[in-house]
N, CA, C and O atoms as a printed pandas DataFrame, in Angstrom:
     atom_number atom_name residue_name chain_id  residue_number  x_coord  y_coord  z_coord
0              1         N          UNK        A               1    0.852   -1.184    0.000
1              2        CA          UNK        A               1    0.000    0.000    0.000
2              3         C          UNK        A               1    0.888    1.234    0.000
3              4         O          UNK        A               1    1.743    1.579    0.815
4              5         N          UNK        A               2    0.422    1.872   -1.244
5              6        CA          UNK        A               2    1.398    3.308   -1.045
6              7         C          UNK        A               2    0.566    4.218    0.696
7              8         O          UNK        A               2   -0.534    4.338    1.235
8              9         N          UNK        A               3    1.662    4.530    0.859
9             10        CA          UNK        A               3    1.263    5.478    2.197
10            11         C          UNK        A               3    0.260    4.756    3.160
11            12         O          UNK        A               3   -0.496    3.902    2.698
12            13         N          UNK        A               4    0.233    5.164    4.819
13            14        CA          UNK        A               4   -0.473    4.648    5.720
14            15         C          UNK        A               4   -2.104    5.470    5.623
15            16         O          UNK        A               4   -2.285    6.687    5.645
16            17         N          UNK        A               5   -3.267    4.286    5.503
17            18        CA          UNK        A               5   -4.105    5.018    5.190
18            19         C          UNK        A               5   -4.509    5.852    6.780
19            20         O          UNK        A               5   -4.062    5.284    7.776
20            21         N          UNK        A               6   -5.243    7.024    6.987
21            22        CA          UNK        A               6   -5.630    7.618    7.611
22            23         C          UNK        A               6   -7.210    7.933    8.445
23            24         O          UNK        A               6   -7.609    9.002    7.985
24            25         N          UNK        A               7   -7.725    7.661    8.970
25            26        CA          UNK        A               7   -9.333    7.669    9.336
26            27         C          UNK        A               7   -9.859    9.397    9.623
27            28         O          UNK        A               7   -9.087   10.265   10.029
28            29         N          UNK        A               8  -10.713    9.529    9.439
29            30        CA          UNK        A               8  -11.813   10.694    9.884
30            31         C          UNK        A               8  -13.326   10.492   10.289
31            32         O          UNK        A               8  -13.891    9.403   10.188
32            33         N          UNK        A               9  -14.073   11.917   10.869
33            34        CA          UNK        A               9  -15.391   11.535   11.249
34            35         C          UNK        A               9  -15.881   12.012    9.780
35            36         O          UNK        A               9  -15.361   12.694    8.897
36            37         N          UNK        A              10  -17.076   11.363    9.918
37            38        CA          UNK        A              10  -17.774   11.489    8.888
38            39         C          UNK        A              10  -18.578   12.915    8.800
39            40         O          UNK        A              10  -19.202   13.270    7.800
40            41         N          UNK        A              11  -18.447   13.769   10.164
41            42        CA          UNK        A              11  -18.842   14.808   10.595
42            43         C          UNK        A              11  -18.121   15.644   10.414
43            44         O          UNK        A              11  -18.626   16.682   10.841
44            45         N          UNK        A              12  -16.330   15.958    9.639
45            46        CA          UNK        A              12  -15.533   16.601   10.171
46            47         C          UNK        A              12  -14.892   16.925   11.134
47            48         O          UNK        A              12  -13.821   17.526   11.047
48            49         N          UNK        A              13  -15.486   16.552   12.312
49            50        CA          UNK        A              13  -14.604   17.298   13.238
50            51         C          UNK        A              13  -13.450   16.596   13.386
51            52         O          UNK        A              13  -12.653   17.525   13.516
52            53         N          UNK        A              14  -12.718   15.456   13.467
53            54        CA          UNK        A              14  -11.559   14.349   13.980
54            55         C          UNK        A              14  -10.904   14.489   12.581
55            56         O          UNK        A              14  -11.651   15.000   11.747
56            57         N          UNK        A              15   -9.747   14.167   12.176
57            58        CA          UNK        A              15   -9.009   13.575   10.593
58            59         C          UNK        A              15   -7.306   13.027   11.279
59            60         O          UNK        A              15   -6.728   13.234   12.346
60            61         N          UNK        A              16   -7.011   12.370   10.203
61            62        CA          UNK        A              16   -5.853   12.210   11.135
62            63         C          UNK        A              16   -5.231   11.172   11.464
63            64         O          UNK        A              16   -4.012   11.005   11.415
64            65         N          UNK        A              17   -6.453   10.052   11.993
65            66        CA          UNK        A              17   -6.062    9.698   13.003
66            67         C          UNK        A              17   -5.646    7.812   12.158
67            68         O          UNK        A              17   -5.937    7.304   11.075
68            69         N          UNK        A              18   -5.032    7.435   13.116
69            70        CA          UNK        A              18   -4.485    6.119   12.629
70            71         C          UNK        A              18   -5.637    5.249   12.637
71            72         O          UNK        A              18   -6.802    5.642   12.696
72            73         N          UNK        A              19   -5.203    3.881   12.566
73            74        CA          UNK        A              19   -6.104    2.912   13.016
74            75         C          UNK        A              19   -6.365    2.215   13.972
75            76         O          UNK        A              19   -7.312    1.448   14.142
76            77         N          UNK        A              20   -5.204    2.567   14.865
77            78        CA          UNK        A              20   -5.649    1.995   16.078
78            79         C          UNK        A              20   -6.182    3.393   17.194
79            80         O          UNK        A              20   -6.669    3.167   18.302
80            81         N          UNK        A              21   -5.984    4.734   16.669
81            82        CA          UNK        A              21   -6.798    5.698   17.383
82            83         C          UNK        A              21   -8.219    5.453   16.688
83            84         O          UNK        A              21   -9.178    5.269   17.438
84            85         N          UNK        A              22   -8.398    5.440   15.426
85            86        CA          UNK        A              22  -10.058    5.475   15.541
86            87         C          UNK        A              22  -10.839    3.883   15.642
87            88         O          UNK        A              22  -12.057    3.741   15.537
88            89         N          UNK        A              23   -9.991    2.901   15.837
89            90        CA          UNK        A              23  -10.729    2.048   16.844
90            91         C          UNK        A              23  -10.992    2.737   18.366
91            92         O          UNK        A              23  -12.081    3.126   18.788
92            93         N          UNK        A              24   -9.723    2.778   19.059
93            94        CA          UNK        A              24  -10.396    3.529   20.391
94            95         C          UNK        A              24  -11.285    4.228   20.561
95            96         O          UNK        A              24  -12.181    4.152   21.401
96            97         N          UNK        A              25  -11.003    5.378   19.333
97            98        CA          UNK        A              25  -11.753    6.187   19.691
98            99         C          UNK        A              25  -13.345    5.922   19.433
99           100         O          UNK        A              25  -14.106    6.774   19.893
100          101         N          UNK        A              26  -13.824    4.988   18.845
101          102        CA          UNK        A              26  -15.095    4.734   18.564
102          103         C          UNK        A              26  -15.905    5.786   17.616
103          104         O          UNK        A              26  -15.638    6.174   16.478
104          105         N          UNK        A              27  -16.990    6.112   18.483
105          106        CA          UNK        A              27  -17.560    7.234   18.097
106          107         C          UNK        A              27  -16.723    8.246   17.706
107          108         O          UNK        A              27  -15.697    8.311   18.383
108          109         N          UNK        A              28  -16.843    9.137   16.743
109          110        CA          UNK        A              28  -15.641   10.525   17.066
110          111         C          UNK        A              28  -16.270   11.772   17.894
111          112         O          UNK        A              28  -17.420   12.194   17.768
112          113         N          UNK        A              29  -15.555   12.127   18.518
113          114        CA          UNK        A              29  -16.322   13.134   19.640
114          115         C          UNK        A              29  -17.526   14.059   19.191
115          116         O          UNK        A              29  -18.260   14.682   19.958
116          117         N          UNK        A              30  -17.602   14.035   17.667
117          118        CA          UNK        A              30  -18.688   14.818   16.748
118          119         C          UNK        A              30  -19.843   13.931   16.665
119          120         O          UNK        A              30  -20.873   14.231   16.061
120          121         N          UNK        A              31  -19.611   12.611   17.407
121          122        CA          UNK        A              31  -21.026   12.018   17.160
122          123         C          UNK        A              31  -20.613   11.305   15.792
123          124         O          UNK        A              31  -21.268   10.331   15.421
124          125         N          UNK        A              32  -19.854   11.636   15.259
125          126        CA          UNK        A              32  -19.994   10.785   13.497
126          127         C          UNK        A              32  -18.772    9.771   13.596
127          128         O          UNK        A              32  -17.773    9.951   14.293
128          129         N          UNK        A              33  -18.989    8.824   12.890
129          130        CA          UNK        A              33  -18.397    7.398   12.477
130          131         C          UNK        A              33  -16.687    7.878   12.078
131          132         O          UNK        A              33  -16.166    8.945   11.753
132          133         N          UNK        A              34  -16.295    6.790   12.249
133          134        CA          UNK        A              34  -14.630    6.763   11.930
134          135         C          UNK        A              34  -14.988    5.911   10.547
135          136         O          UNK        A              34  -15.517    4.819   10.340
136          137         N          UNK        A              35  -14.319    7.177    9.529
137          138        CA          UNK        A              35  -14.207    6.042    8.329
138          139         C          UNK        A              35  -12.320    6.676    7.576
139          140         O          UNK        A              35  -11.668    7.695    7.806
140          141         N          UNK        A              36  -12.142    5.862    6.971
141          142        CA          UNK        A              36  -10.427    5.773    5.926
142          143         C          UNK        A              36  -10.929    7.093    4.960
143          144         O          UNK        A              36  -12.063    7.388    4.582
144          145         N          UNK        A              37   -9.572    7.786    4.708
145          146        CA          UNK        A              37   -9.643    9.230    4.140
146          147         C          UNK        A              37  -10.070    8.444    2.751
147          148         O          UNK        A              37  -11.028    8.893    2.123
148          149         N          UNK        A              38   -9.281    7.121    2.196
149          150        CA          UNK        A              38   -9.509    6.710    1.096
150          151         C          UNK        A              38   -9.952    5.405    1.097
151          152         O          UNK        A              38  -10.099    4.715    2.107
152          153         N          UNK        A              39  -10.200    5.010   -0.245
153          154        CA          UNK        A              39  -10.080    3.449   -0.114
154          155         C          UNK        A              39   -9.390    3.264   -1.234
155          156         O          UNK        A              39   -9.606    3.761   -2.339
156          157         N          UNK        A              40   -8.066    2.105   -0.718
157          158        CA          UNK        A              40   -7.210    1.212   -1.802
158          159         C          UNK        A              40   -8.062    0.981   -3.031
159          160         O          UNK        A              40   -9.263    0.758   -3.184
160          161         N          UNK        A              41   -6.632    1.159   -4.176
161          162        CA          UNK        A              41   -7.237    0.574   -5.917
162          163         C          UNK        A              41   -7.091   -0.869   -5.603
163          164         O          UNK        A              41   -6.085   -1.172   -4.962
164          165         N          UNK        A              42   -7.689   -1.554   -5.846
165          166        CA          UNK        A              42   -7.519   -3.121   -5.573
166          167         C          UNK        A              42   -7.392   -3.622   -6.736
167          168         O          UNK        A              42   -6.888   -4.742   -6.816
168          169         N          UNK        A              43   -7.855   -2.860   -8.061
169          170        CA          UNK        A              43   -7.875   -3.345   -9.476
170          171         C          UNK        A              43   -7.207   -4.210  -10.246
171          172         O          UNK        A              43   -7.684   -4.940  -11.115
172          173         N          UNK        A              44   -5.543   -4.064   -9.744
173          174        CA          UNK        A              44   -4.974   -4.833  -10.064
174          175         C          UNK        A              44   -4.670   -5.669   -9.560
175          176         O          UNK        A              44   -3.720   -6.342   -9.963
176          177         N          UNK        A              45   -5.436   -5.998   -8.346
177          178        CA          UNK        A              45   -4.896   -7.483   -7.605
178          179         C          UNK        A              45   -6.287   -8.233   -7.541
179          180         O          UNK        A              45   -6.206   -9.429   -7.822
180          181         N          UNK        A              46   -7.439   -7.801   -7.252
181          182        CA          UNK        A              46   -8.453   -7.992   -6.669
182          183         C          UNK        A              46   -8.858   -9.427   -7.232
183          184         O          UNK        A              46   -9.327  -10.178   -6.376
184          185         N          UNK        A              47   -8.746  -10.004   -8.691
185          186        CA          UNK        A              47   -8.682  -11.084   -9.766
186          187         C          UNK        A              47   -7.986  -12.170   -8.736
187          188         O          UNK        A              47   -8.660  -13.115   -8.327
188          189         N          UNK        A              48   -6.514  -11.987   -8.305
189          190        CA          UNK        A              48   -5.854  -12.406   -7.584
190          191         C          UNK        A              48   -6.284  -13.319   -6.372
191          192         O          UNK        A              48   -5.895  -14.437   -6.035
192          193         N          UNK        A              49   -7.221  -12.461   -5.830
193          194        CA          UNK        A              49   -8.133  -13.279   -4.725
194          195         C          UNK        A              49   -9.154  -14.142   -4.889
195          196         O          UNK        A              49   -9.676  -14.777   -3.973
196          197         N          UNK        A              50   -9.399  -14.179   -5.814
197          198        CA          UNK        A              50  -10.703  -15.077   -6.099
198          199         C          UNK        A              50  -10.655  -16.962   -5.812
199          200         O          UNK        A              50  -11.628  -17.672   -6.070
200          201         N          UNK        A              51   -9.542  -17.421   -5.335
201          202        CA          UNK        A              51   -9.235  -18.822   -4.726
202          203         C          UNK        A              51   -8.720  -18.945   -3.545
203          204         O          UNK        A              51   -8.174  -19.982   -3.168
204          205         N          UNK        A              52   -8.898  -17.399   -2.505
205          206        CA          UNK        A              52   -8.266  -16.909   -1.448
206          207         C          UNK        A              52   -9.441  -17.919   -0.096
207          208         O          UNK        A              52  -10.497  -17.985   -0.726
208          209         N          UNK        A              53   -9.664  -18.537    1.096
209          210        CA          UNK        A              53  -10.622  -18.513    1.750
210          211         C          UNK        A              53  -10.796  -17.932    2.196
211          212         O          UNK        A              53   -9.777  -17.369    2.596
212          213         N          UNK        A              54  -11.773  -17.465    2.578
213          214        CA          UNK        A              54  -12.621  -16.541    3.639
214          215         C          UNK        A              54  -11.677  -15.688    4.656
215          216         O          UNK        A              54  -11.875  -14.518    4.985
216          217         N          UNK        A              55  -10.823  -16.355    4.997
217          218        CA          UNK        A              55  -10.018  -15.866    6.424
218          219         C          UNK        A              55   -8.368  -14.796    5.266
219          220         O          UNK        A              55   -7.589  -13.868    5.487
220          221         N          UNK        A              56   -8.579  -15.443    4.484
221          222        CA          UNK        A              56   -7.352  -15.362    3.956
222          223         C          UNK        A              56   -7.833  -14.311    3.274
223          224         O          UNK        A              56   -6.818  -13.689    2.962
224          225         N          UNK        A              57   -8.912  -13.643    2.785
225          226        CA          UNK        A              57   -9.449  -12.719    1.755
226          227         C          UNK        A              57   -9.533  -11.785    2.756
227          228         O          UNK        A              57   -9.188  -10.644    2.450
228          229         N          UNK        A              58   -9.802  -11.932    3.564
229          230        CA          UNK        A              58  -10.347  -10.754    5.488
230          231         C          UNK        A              58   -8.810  -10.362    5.458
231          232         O          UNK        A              58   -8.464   -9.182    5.395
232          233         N          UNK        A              59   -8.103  -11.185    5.495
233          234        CA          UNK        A              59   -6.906  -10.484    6.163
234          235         C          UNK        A              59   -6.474   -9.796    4.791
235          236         O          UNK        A              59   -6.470   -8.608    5.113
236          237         N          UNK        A              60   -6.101   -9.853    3.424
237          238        CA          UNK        A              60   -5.717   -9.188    2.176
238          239         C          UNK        A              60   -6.228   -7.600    2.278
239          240         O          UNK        A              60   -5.572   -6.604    1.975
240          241         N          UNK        A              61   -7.919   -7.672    2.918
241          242        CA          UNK        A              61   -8.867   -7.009    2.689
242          243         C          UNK        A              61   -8.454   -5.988    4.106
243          244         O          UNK        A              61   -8.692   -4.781    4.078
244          245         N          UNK        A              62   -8.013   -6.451    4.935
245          246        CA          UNK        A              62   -8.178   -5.861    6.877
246          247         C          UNK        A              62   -6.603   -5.045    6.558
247          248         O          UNK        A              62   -6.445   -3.869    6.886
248          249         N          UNK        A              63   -5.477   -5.875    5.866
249          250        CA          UNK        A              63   -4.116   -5.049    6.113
250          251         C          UNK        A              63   -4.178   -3.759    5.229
251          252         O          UNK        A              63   -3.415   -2.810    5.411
252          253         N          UNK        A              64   -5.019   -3.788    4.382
253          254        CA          UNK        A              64   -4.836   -2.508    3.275
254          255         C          UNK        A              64   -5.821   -1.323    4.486
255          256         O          UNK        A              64   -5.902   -0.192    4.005
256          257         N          UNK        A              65   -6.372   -1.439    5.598
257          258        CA          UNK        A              65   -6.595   -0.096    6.319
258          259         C          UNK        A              65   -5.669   -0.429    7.629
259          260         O          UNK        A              65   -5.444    0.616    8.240
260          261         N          UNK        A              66   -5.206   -1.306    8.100
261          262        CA          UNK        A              66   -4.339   -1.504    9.295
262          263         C          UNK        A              66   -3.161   -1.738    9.012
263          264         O          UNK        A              66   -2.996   -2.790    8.394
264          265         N          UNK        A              67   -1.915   -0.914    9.324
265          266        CA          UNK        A              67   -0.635   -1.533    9.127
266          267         C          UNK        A              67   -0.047   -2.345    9.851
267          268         O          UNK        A              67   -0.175   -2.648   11.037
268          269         N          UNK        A              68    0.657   -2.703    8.996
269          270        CA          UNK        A              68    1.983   -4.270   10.396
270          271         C          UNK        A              68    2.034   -3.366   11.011
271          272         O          UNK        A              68    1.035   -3.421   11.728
272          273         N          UNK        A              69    2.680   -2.321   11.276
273          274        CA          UNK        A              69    3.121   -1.161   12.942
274          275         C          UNK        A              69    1.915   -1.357   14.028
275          276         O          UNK        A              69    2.296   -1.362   15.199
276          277         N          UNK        A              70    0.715   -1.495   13.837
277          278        CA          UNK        A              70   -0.159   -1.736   14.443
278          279         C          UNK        A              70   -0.810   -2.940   14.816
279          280         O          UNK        A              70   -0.954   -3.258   15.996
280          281         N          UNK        A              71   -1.146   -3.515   14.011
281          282        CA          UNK        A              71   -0.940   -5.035   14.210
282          283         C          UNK        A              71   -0.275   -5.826   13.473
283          284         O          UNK        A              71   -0.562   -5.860   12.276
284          285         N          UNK        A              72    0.720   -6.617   13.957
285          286        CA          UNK        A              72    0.949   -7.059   12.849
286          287         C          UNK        A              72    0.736   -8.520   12.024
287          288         O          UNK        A              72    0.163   -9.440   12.607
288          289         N          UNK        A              73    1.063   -8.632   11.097
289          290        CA          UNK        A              73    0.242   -9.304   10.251
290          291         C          UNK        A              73   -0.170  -10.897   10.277
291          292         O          UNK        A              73   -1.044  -11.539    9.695
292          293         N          UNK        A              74    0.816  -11.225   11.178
293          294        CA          UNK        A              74    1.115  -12.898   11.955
294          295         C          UNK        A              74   -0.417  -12.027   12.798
295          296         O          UNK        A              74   -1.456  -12.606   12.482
296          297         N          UNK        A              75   -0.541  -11.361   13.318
297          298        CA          UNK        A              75   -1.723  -11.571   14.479
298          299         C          UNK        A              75   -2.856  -11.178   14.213
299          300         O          UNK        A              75   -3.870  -11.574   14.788
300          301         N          UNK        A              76   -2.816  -10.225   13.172
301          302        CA          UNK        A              76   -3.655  -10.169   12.208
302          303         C          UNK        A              76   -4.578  -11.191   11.769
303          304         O          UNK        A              76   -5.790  -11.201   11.987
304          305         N          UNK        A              77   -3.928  -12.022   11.152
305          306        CA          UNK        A              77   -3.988  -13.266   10.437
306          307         C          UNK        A              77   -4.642  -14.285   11.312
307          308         O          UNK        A              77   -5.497  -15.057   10.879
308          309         N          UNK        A              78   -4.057  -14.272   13.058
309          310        CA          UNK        A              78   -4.552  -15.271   13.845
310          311         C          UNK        A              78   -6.053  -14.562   14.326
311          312         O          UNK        A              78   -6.971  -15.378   14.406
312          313         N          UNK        A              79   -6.419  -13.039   14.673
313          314        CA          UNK        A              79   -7.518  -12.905   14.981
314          315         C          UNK        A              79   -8.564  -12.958   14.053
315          316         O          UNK        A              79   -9.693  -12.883   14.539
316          317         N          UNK        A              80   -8.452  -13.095   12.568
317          318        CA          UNK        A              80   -9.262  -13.169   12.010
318          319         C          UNK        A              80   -9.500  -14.662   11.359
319          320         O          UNK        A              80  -10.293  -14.817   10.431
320          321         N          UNK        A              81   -8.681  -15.835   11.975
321          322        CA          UNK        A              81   -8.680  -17.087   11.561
322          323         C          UNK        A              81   -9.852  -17.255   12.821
323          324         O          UNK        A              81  -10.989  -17.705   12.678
324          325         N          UNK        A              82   -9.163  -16.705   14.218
325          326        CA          UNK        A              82  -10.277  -16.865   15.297
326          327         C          UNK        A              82  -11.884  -16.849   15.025
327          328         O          UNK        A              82  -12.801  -17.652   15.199
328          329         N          UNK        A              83  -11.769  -15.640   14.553
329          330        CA          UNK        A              83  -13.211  -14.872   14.587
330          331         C          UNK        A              83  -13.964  -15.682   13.827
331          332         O          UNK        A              83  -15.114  -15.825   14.240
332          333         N          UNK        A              84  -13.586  -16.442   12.531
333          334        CA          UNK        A              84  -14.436  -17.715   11.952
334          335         C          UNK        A              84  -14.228  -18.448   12.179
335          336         O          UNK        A              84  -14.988  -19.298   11.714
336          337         N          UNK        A              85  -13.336  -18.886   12.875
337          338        CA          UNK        A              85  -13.668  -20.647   13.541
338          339         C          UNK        A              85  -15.168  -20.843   13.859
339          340         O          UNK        A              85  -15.783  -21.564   13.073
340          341         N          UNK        A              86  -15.788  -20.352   14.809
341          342        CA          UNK        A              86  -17.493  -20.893   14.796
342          343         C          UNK        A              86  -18.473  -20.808   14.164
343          344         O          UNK        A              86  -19.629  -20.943   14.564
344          345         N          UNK        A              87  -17.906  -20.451   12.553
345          346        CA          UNK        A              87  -18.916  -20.602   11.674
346          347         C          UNK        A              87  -19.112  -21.834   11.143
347          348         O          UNK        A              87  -18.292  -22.719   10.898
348          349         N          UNK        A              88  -20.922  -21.777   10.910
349          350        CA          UNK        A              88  -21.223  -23.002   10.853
350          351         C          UNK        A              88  -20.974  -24.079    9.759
351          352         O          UNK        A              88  -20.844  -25.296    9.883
352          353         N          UNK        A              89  -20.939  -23.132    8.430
353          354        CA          UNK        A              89  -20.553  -23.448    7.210
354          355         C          UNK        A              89  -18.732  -23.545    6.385
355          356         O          UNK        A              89  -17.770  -22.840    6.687
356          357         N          UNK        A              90  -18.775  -24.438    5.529
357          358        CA          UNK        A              90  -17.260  -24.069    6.013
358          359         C          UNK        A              90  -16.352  -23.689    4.966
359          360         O          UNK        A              90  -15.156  -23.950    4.835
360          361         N          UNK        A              91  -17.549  -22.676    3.865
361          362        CA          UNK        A              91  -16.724  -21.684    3.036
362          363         C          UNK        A              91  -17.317  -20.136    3.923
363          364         O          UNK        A              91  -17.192  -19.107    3.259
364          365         N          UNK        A              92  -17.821  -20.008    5.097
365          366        CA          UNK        A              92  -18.047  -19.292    6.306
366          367         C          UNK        A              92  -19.413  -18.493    5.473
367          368         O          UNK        A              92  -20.569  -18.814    5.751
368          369         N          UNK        A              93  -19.060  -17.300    4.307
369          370        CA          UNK        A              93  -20.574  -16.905    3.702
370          371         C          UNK        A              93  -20.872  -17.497    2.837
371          372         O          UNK        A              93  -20.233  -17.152    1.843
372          373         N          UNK        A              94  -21.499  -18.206    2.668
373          374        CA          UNK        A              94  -21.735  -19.100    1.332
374          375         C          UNK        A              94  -22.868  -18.007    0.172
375          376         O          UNK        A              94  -23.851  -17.321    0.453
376          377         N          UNK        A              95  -22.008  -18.327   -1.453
377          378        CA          UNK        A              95  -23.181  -17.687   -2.386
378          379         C          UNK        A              95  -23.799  -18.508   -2.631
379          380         O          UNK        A              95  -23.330  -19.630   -2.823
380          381         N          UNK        A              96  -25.566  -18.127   -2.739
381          382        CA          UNK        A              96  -26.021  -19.388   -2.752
382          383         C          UNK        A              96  -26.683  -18.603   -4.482
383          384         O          UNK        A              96  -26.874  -17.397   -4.640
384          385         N          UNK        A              97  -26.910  -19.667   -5.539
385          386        CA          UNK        A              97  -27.813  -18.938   -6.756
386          387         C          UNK        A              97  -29.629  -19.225   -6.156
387          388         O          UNK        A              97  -30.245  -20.098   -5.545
388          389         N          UNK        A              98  -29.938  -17.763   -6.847
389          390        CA          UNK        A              98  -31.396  -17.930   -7.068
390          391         C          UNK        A              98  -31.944  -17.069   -8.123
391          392         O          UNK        A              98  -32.032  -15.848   -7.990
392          393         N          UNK        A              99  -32.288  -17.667   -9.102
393          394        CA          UNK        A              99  -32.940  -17.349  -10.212
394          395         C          UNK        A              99  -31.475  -17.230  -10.637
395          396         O          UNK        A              99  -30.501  -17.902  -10.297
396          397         N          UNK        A             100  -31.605  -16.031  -11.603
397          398        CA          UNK        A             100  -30.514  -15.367  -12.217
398          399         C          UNK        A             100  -29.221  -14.564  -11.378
399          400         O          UNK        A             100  -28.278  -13.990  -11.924
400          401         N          UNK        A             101  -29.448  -14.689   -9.985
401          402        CA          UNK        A             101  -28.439  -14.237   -8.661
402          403         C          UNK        A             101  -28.254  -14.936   -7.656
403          404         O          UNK        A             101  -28.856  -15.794   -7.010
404          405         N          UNK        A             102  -27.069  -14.278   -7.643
405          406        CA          UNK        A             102  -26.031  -14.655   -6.039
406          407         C          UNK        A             102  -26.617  -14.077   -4.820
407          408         O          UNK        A             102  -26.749  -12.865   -4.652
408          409         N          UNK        A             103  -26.949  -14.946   -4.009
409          410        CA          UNK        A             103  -27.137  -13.670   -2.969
410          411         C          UNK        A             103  -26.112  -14.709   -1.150
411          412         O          UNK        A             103  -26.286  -15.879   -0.811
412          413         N          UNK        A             104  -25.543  -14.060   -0.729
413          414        CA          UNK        A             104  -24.559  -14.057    0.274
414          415         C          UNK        A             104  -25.545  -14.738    1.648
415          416         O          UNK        A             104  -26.444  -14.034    2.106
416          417         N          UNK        A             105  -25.314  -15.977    2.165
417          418        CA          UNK        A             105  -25.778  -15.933    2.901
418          419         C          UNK        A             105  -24.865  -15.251    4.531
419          420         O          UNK        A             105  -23.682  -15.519    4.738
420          421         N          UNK        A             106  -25.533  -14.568    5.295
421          422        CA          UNK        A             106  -25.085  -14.252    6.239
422          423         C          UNK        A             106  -25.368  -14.277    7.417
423          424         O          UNK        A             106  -25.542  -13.237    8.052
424          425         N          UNK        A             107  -25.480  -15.555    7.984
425          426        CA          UNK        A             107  -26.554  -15.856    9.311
426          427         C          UNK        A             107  -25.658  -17.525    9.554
427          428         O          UNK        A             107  -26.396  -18.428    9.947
428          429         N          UNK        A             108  -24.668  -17.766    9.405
429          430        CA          UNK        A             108  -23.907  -18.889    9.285
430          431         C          UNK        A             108  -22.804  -18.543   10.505
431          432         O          UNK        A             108  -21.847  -19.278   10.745
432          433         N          UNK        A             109  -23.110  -17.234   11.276
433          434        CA          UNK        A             109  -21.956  -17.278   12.641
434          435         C          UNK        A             109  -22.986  -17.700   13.797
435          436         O          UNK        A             109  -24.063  -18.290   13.872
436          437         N          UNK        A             110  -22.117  -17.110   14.613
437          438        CA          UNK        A             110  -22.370  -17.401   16.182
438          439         C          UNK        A             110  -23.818  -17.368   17.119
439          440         O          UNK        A             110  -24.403  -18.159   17.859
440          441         N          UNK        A             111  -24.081  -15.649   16.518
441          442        CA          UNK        A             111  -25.516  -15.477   16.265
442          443         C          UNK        A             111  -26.251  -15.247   16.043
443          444         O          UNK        A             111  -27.090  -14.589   16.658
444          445         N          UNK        A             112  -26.290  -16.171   13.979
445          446        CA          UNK        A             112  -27.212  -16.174   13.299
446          447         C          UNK        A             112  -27.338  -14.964   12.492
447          448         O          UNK        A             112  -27.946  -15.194   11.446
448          449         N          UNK        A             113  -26.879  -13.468   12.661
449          450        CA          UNK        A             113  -27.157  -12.677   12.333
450          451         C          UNK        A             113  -25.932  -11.668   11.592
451          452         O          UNK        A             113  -24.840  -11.680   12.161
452          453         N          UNK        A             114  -26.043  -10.986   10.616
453          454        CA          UNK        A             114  -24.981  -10.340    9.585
454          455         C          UNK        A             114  -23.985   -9.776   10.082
455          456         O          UNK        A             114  -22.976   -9.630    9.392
456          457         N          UNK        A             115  -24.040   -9.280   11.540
457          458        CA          UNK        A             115  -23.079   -8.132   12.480
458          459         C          UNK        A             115  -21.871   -9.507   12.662
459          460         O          UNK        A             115  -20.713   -9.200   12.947
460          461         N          UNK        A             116  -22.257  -11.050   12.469
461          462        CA          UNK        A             116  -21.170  -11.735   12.786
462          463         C          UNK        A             116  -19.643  -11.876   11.603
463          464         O          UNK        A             116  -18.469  -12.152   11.850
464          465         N          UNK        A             117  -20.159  -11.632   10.657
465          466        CA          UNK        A             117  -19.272  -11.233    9.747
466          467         C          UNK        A             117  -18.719  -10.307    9.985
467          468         O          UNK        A             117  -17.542  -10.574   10.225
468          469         N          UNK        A             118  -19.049   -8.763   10.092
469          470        CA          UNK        A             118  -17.945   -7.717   10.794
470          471         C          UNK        A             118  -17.087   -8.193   11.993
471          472         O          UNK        A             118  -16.274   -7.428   12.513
């Protein structure tokens, strides 16, 4: 990744801040969400991932806003192998077809419900 990406509120008031300040910081004191000044071109790799599993695509996907300086990537790698171990299925979201679409199932964690994927 060229350069360390950076977080802000979605409100203005906070910018700046790393990734492990706007985890702490949660909320930003403006009441508005911590989001990345940018988001990574993935364009030329993104093809790349498509035989990646689940855990292995999270972490490709988690280091391009968190740097090794912050976590690094061995632990990286182990908290997000963690976090799906208790899924029930064991490509973790499965696409399932219907009709002419894909649609993601997301109710295959802990409990049952889409927030288990974040």
């Amino acid at each position: 990744m060229a350069g360390q990406i950076t977080y802000r509120s979605t409100r203005g008031g906070s910018s700046g801040l790393t990734f492990e300040q706007a985890v702490f910081e949660g909320l930003a004191p403006d009441g508005g969400l911590m989001v990345p000044d940018k988001v990574p071109d993935v364009s030329k790799t993104f093809k790349s991932w498509s035989t990646l599993s689940f855990a292995d695509l999270a972490f490709e996907i988690a280091s391009l806003f968190c740097s090794a300086d912050e976590i690094p990537h061995a632990d990286l790698r182990e908290i997000l192998s963690r976090s799906y171990k208790s899924f029930t299925h064991p490509e973790i979201v499965p696409s399932v077809k219907v009709g002419d679409m894909y649609i993601m199932e997301l109710f295959h964690g802990p409990t049952f419900a889409f927030k288990d994927v974040a």
